[in-house]
C-alpha positions as CSV (number, residue, x, y, z in Angstrom):
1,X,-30.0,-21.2,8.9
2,X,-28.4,-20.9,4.9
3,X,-25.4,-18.4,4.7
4,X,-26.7,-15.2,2.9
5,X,-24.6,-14.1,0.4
6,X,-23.0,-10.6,1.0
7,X,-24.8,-7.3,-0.9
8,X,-21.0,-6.5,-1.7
9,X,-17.7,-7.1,-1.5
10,X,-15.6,-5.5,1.0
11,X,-12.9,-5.6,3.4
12,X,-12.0,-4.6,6.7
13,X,-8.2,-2.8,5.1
14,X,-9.1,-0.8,2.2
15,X,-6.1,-0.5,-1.3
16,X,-4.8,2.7,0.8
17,X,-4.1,1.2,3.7
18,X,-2.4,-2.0,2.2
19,X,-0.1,-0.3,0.0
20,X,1.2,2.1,2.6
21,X,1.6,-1.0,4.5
22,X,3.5,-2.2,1.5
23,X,5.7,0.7,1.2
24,X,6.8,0.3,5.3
25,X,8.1,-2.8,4.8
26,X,9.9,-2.0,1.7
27,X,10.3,1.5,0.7
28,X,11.4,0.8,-3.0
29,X,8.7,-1.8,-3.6
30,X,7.3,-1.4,-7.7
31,X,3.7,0.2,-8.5
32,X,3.6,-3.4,-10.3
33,X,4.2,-5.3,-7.3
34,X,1.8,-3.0,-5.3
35,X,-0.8,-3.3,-7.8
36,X,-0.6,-7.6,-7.9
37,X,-0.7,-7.3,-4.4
38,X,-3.9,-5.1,-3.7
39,X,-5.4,-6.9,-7.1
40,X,-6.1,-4.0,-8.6
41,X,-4.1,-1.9,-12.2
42,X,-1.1,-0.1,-12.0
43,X,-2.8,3.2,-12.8
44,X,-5.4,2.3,-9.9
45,X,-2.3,1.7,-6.9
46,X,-0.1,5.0,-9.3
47,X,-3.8,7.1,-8.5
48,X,-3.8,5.6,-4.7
49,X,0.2,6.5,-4.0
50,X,-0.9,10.2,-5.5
51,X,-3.4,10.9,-2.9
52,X,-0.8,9.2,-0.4
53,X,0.9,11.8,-1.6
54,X,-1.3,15.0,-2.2
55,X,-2.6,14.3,1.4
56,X,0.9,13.8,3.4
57,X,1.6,10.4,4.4
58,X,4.3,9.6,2.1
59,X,6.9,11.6,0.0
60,X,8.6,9.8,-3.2
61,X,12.1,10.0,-4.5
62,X,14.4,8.6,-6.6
63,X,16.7,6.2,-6.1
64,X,18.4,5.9,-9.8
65,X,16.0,4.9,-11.7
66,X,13.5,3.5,-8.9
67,X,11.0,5.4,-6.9
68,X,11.7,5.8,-3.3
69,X,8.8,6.2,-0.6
70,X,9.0,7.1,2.6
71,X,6.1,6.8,5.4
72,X,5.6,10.0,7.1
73,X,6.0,9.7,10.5
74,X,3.4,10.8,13.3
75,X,0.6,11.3,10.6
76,X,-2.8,10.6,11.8
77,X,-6.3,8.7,10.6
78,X,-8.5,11.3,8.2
79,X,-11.9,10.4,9.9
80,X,-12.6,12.4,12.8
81,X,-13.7,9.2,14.8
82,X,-10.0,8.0,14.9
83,X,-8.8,11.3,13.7
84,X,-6.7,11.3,17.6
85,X,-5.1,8.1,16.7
86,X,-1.6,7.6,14.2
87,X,-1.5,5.5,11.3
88,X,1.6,4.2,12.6
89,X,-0.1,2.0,14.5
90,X,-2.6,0.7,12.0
91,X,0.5,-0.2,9.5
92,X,2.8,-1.8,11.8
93,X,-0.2,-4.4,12.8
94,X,-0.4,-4.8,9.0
95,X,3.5,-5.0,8.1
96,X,3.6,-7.7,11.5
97,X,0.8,-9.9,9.5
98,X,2.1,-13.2,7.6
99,X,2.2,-12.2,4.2
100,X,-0.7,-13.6,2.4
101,X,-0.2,-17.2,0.0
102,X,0.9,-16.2,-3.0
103,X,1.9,-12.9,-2.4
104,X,4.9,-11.4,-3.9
105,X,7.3,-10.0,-1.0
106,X,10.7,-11.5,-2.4
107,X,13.1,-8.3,-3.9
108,X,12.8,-8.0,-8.1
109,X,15.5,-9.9,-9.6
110,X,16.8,-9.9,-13.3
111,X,15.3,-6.7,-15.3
112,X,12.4,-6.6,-12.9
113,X,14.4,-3.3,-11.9
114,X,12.0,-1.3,-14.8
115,X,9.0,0.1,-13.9
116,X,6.3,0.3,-17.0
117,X,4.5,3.6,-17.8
118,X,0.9,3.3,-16.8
């Protein structure tokens, strides 16, 4: 039998999901790095940390001139059929995986320390 070509692309972790992953393991990581990461703009993983956000599973600071994130603990899935379960346990199976080839997950060095307006 030939492989049939998906109808779409999709994953099994959707952008939210990955960058609050992303912000666990490093609470000061960059929209820019988040962005490269997920493959998607700036504006797109800024619109994603906003409904974050909005919706209660992370709070934002500053830290001089970075952002600062924090997970919220004890927060739970938004779908009723996991709706019991908390998202703590989603992330850390995603913060335990291998970081992916390529994948940016050293600390900015030089004047990487500027974030750019979306």
């Amino acid at each position: 039998m030939e492989p049939v070509e998906p109808r779409t692309s999709w994953t099994f972790v959707t952008h939210h999901a990955r960058i609050l992953a992303m912000i666990l393991r490093d609470p000061q990581t960059r929209l820019r790095d988040m962005a490269e990461n997920c493959r998607i703009t700036e504006r797109a993983a800024q619109a994603i940390v906003a409904d974050l956000e909005s919706a209660g599973y992370l709070t934002r600071g500053r830290n001089g001139r970075r952002n600062r994130y924090e997970v919220t603990p004890g927060t739970l899935f938004r779908h009723p059929a996991e709706g019991h379960h908390q998202i703590a346990d989603l992330l850390q199976l995603l913060v335990d995986l291998d970081p992916p080839a390529g994948a940016t997950t050293s600390p900015p060095t030089g004047d990487d320390h500027r974030e750019r307006a979306p």
